[in-house]
DSSP file (Angstrom, degrees, kcal/mol; ACC not computed):
  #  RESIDUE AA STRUCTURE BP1 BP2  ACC     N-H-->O    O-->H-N    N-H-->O    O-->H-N    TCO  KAPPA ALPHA  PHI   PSI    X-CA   Y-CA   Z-CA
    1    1 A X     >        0   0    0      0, 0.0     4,-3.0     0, 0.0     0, 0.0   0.000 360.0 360.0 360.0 -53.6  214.9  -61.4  101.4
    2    2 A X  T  4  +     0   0    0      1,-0.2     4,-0.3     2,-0.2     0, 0.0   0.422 360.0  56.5-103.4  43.3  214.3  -59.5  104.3
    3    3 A X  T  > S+     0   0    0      2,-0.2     4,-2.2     3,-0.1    -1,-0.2   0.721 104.9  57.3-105.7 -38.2  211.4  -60.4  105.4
    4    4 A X  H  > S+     0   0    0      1,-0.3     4,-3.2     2,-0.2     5,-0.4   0.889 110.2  44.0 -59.2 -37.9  212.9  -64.1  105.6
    5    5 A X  H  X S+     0   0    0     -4,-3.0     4,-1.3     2,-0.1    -1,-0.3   0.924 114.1  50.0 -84.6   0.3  215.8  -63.0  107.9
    6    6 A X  H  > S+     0   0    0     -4,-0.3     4,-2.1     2,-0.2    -2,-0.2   0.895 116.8  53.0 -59.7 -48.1  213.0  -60.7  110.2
    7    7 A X  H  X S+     0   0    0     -4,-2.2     4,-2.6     2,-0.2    -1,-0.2   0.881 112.5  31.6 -50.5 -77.3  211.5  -64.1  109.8
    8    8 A X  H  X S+     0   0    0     -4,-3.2     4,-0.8     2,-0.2    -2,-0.2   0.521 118.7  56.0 -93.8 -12.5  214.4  -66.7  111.1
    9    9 A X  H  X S+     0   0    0     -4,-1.3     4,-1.7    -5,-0.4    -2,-0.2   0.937 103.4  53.1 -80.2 -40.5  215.8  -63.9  113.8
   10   10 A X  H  X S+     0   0    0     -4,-2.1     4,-1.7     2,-0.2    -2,-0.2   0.953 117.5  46.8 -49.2 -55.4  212.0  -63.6  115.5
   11   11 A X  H >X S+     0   0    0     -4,-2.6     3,-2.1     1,-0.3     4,-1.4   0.880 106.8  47.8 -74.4 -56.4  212.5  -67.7  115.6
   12   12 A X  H 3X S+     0   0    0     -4,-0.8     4,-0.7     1,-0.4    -1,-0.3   0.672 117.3  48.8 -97.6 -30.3  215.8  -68.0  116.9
   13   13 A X  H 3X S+     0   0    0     -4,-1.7     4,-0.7     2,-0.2    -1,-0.4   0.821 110.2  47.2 -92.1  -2.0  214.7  -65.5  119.6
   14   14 A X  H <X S+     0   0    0     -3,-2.1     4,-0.9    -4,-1.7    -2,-0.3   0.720 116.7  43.5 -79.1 -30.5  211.8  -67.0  120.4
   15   15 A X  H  X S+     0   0    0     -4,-1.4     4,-1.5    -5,-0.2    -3,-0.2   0.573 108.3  54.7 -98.7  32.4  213.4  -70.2  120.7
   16   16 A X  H  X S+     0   0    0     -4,-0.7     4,-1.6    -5,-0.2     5,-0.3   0.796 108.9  57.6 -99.7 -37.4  216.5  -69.0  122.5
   17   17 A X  H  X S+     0   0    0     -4,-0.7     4,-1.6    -5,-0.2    -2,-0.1   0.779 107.1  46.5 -47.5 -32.7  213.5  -67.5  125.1
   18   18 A X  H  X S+     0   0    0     -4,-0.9     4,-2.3     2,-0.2    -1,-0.2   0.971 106.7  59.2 -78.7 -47.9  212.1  -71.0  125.6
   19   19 A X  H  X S+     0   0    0     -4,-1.5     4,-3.2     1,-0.3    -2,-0.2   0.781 105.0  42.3 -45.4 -32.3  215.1  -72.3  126.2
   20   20 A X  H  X S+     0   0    0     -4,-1.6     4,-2.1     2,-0.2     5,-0.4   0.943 113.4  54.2 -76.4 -46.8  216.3  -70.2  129.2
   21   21 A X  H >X S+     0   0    0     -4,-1.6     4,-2.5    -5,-0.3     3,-1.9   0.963 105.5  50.2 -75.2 -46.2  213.1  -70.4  130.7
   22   22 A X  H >X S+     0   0    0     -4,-2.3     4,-2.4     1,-0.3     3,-0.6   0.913 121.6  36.1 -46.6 -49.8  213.1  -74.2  130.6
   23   23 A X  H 3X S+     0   0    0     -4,-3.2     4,-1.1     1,-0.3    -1,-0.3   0.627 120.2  49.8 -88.7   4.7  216.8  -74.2  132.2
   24   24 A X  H <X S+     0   0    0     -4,-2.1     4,-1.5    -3,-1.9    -1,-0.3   0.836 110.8  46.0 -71.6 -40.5  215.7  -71.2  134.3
   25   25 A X  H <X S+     0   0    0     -4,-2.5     4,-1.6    -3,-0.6    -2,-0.2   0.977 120.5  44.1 -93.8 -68.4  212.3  -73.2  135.5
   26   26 A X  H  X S+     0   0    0     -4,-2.4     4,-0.7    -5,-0.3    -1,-0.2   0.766 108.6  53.3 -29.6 -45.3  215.1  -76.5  136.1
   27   27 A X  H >X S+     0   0    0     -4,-1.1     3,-0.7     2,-0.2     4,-0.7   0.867 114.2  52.3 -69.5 -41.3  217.9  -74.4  138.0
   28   28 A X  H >X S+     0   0    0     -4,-1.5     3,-1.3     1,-0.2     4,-0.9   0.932 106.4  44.6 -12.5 -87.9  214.7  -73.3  140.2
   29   29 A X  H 3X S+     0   0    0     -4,-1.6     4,-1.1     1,-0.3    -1,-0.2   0.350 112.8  53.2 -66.9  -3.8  213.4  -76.3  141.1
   30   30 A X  H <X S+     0   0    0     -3,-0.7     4,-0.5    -4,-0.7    -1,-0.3   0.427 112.3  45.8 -81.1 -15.5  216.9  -77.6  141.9
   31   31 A X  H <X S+     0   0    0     -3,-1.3     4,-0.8    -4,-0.7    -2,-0.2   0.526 111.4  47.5-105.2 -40.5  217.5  -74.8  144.1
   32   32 A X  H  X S+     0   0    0     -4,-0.9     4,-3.6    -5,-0.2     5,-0.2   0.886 114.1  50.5 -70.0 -59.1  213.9  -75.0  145.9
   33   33 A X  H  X S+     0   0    0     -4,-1.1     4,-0.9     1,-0.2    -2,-0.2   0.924 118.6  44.9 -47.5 -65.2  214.8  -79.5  146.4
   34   34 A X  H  < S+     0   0    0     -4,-0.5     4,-0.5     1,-0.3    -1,-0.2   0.738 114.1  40.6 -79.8 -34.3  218.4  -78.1  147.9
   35   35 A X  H >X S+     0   0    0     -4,-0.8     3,-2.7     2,-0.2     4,-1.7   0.963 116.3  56.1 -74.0 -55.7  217.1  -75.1  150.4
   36   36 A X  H >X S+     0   0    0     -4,-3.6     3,-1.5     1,-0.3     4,-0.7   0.898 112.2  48.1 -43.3 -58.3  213.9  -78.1  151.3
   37   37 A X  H 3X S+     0   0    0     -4,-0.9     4,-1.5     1,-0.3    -1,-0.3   0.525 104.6  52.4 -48.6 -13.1  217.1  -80.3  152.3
   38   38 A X  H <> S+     0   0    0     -3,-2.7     4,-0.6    -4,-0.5    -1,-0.3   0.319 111.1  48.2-120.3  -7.5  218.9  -78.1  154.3
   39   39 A X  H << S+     0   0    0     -4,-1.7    -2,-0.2    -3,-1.5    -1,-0.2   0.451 106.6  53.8-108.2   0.1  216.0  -77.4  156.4
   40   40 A X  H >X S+     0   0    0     -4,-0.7     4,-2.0    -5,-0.3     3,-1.5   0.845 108.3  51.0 -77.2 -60.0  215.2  -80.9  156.9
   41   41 A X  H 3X S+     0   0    0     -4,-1.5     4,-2.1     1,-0.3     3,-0.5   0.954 112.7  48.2 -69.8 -43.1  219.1  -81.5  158.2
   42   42 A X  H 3X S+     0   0    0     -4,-0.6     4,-0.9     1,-0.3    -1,-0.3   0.681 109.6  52.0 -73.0  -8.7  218.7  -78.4  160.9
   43   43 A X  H <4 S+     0   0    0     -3,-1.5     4,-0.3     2,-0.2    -1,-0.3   0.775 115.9  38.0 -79.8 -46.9  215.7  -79.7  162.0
   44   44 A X  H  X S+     0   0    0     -4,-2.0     4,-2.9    -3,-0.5    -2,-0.2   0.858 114.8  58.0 -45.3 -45.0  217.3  -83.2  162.5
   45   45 A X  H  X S+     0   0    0     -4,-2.1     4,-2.9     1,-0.3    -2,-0.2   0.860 103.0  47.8 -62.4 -49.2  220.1  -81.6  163.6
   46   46 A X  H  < S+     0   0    0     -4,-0.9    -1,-0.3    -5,-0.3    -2,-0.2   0.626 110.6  52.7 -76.0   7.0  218.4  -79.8  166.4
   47   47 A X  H >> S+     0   0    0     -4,-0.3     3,-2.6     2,-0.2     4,-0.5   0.866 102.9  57.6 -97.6 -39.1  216.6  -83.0  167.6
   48   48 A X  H >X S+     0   0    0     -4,-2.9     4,-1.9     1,-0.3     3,-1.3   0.905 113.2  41.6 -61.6 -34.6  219.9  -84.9  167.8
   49   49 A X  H 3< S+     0   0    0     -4,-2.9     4,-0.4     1,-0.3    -1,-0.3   0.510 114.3  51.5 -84.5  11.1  221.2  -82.0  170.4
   50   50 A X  H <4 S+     0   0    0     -3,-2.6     4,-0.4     3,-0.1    -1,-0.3   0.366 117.2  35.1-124.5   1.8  218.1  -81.9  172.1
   51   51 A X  H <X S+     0   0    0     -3,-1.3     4,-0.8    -4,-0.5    -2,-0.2   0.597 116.2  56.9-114.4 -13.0  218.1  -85.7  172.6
   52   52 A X  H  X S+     0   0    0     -4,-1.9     4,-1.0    -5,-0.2    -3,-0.1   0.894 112.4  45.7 -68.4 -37.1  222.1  -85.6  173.1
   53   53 A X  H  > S+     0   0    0     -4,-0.4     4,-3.1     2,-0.3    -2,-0.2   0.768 108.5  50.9 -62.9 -46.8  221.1  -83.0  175.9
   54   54 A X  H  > S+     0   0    0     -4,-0.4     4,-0.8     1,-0.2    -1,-0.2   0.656 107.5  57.8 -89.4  -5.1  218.2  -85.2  177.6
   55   55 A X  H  X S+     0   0    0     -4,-0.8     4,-0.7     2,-0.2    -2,-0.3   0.619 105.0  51.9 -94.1 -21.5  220.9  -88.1  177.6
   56   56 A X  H >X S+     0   0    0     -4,-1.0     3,-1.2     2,-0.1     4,-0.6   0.969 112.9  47.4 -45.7 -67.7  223.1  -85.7  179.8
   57   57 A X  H >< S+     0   0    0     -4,-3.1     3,-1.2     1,-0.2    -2,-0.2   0.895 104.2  50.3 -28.4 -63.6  220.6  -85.2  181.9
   58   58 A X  H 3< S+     0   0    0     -4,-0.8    -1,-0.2     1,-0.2    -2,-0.1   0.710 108.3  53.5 -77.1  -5.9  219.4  -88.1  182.6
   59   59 A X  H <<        0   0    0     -3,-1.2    -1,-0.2    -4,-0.7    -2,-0.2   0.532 360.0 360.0-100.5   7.8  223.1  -89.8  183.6
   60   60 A X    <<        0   0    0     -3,-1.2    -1,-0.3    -4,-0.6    -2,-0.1   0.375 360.0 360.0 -52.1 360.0  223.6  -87.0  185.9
């Protein structure tokens, strides 16, 4: 009897283990896409002031 629950607790924490790391591994890589976007727009961002800047200039 108690070797079956030792048994069916070991599983339920091994698969409560997988589970977090699969939504650990997702929440990541969702986190990694969102920081990659947000350095793509300041990099955009600084070309639009730097081209907003060289069209100042040049109607002086």
């Amino acid at each position: 009897m108690w070797v079956i629950f030792l048994l069916s607790a070991i599983g339920f924490a091994i698969g409560a283990l997988i589970i977090f790391s699969i939504g650990w591994l997702v929440i990541h890589k969702i986190e990694m896409h969102i920081n990659r976007q947000d350095e793509s727009f300041d990099i955009e961002k600084e070309v639009y002031k730097e081209i907003k800047n060289q069209m100042k200039k040049g109607d002086k």
